[in-house]
PLY file of the C-alpha trace (Angstrom):
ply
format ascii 1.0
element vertex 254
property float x
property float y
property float z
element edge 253
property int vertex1
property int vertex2
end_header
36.57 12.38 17.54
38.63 9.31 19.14
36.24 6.86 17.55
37.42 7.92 14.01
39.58 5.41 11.92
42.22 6.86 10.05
44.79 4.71 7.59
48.43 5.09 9.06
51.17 6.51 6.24
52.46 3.03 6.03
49.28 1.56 5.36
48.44 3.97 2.49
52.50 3.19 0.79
50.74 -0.72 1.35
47.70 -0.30 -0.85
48.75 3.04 -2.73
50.25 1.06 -6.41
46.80 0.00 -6.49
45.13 3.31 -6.90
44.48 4.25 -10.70
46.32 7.05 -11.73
44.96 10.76 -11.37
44.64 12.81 -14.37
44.52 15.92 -14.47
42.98 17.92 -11.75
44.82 16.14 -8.52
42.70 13.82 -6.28
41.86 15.00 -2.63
44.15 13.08 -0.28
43.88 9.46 -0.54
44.21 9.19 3.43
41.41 11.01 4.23
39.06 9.87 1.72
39.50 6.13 2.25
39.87 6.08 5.85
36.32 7.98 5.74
35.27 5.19 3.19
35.98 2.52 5.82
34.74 4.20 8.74
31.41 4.15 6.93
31.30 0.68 5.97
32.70 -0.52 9.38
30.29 1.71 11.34
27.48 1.12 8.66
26.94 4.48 8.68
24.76 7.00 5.94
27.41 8.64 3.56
25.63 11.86 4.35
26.35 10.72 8.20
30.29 10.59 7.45
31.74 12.53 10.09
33.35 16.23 9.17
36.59 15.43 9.51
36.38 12.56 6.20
35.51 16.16 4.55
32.33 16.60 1.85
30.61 13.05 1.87
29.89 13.19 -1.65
33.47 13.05 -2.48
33.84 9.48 -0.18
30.40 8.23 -1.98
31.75 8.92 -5.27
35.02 7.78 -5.02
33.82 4.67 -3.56
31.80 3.70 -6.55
33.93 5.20 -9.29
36.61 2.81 -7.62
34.30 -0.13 -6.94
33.41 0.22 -10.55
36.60 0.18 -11.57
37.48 -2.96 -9.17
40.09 -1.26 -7.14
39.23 -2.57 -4.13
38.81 -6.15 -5.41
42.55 -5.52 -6.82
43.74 -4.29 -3.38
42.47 -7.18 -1.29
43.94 -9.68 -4.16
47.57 -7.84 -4.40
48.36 -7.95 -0.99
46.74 -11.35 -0.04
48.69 -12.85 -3.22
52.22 -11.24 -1.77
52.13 -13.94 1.30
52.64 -16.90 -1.51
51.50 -20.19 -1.76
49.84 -21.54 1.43
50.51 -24.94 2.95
46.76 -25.09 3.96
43.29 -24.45 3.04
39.99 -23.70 4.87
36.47 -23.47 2.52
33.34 -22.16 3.71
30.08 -19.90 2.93
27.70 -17.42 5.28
24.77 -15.70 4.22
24.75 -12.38 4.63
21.11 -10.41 4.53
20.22 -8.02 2.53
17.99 -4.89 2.65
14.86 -4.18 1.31
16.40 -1.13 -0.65
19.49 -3.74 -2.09
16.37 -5.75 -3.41
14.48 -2.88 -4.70
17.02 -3.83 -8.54
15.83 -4.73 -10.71
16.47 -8.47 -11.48
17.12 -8.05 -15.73
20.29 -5.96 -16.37
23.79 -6.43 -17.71
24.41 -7.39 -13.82
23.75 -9.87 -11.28
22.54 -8.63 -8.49
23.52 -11.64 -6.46
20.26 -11.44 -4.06
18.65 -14.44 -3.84
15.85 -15.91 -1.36
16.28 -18.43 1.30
14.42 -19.80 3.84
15.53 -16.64 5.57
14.15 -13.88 3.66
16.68 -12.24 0.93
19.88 -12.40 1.17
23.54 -12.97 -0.23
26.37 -15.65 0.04
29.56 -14.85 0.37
31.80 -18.18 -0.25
36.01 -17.78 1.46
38.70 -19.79 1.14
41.29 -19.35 3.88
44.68 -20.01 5.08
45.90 -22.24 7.79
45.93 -18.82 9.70
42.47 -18.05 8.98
43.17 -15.28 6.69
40.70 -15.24 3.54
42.74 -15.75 0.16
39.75 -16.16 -2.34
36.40 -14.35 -2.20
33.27 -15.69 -4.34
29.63 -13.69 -4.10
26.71 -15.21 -5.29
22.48 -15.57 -4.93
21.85 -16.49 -1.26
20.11 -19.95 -2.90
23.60 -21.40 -4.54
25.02 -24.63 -3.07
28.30 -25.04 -1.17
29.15 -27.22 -3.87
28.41 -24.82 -6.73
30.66 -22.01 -5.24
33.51 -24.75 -4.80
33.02 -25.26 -7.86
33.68 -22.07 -9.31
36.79 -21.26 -7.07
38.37 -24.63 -7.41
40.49 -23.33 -11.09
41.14 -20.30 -8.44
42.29 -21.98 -5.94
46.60 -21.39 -4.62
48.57 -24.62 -4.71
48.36 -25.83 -1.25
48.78 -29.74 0.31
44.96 -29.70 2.35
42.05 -28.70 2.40
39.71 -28.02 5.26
35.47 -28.39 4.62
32.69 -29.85 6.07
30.02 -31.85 5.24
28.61 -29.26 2.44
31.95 -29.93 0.44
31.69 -33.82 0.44
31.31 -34.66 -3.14
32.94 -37.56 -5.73
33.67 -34.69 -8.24
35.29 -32.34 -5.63
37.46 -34.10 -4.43
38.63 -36.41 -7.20
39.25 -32.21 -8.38
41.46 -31.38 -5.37
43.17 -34.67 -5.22
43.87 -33.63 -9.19
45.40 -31.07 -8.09
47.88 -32.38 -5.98
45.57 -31.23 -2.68
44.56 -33.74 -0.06
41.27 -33.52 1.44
39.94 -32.91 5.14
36.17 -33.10 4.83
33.59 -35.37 7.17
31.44 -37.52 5.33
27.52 -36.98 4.58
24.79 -39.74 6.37
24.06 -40.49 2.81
27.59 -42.58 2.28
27.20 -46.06 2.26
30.89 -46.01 2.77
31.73 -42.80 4.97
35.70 -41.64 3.55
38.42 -41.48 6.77
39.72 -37.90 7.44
41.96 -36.51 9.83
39.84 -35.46 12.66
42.75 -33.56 14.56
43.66 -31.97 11.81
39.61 -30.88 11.26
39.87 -29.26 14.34
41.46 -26.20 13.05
38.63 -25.56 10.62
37.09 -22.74 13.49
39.20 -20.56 12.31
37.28 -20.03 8.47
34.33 -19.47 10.98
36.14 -16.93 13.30
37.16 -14.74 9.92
33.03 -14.58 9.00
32.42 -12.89 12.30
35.24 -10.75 12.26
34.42 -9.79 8.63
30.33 -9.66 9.86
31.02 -7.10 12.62
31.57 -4.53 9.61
27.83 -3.19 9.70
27.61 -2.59 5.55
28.93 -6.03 5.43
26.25 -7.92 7.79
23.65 -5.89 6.55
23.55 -5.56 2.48
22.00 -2.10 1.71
23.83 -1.84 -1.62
22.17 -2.45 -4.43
24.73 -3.08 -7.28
26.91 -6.18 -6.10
30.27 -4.94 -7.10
29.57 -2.39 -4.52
29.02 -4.99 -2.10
31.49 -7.21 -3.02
33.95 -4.44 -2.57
32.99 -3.43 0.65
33.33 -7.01 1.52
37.07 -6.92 0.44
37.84 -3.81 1.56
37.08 -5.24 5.25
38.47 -8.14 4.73
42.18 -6.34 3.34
41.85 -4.50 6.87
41.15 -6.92 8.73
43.79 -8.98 7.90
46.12 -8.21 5.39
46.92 -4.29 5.47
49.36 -4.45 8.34
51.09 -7.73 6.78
54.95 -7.08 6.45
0 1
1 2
2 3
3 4
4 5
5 6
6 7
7 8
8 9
9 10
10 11
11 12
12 13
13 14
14 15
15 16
16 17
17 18
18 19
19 20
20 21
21 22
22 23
23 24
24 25
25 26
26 27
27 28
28 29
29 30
30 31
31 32
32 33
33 34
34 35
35 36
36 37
37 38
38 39
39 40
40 41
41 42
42 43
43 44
44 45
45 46
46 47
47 48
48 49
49 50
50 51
51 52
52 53
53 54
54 55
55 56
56 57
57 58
58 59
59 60
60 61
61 62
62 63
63 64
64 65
65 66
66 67
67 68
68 69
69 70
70 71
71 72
72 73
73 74
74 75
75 76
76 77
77 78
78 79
79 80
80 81
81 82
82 83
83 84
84 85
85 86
86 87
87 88
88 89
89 90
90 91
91 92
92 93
93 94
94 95
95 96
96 97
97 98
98 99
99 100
100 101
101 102
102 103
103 104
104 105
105 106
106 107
107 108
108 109
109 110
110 111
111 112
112 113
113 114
114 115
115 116
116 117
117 118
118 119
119 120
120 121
121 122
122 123
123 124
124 125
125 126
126 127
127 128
128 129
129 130
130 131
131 132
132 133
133 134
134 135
135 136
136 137
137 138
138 139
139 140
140 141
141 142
142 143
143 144
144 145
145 146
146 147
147 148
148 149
149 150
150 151
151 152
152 153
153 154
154 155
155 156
156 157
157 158
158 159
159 160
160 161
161 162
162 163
163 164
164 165
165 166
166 167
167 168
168 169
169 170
170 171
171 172
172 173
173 174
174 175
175 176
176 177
177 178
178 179
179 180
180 181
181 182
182 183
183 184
184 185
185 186
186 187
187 188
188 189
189 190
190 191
191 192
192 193
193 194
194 195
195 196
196 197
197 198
198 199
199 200
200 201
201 202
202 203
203 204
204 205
205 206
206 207
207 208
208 209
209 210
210 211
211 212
212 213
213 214
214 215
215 216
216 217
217 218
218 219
219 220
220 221
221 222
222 223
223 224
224 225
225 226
226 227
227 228
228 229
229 230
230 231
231 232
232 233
233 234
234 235
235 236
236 237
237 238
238 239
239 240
240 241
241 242
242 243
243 244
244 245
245 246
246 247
247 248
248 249
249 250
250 251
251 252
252 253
């Protein structure tokens, strides 16, 4: 089929060292099995509707949660995202991102969060990004769909690279956030809220560029298992999440 995506030999020697060893009996080809993992996800496919070619698709459901378990994927999209350095720019932002009647069907006590919460739009999840100057995510946060802008910032902010700005808007314009970035040697670019007495001057040229956190959602949301949560256990999601996202921008980086 022409349709099918398949993970080029270079690509595999790019995300390979992050692969846990095999013991043992050997593992079936890496290629094949991951490229049949992301065709899935990115086509939001059943696993038992993974085309023939992937091979069994027990072996591609398996693997994907033995290694999402495991937090391979999480480790591949941080390796090769952390390889391009220190950024000179920032871009912070959060999308919801719905979830499925069978992701909610969890129950809500366990040892995990589910990271589900309800909105004003039903159930869902948000995923929080910080980006680049080239719109290329760098951090990934998932939490409840209810959580604040300025809760997730708040969580990522020891996480964040050492960059000179920040892009946000409005959501991010808080006292403690950015005396916190301005701690941290970062200046930033965020419009002030109605509720300022005193609204705080920013660089409104410079806020321009701030699309470009908004064009990596929608590339990231045409991934089918991404704009549509139907798993239930959130490091599942969350790696499905950074598997498109190491795709989508980072597997091809030199």
């Amino acid at each position: 089929m022409a349709d099918l995506f398949w993970l080029t030999e270079a690509q595999v020697a790019r995300i390979s060292p992050f692969f846990p060893l095999s013991h043992g009996v050997p593992r079936v080809d890496d290629q094949r099995v991951v490229s049949g993992i992301i065709h899935v996800i990115r086509n939001g496919l059943r696993w038992r509707d993974a085309p023939a070619e992937y091979g069994p698709h027990k072996t591609l459901y398996n693997r994907f949660i033995r290694w999402s378990r495991m937090g391979v994927f999480n480790r591949i999209f941080a390796g090769l995202a952390g390889r391009r350095g220190q950024p000179d720019r920032l871009m912070i932002d959060a999308t919801h991102l719905k979830a499925h009647r069978t992701a909610a069907s969890l129950l809500k006590k366990g040892l995990l969060p589910r990271c589900i919460g309800r909105t004003k739009g039903g159930l869902n999840s948000k995923l929080h990004a910080v980006c680049d100057g080239q719109g290329r995510p760098v951090l990934l946060l998932l939490t409840e769909g209810q959580m604040s802008d300025h809760k997730g910032a708040a969580l990522m902010l020891p996480h964040l690279p050492q960059a000179k700005e920040l892009l946000g808007d409005k959501g991010y314009d808080s006292c403690r956030f950015r005396e916190a970035l301005i701690a941290r040697g970062i200046i930033p670019c965020i419009p002030s809220t109605r509720s300022r007495k005193i609204p705080i001057p920013y660089d409104k040229v410079l806020y321009r560029q701030r699309h470009r956190v908004e064009n990596m959602f929608g590339r990231i949301k045409d991934w089918r298992r991404v704009a549509m949560r139907y798993d239930r256990c959130a490091h599942t999601f969350f790696s499905a999440i950074c598997l498109a996202a190491t795709v989508l921008f980072w597997i091809n980086e030199s």
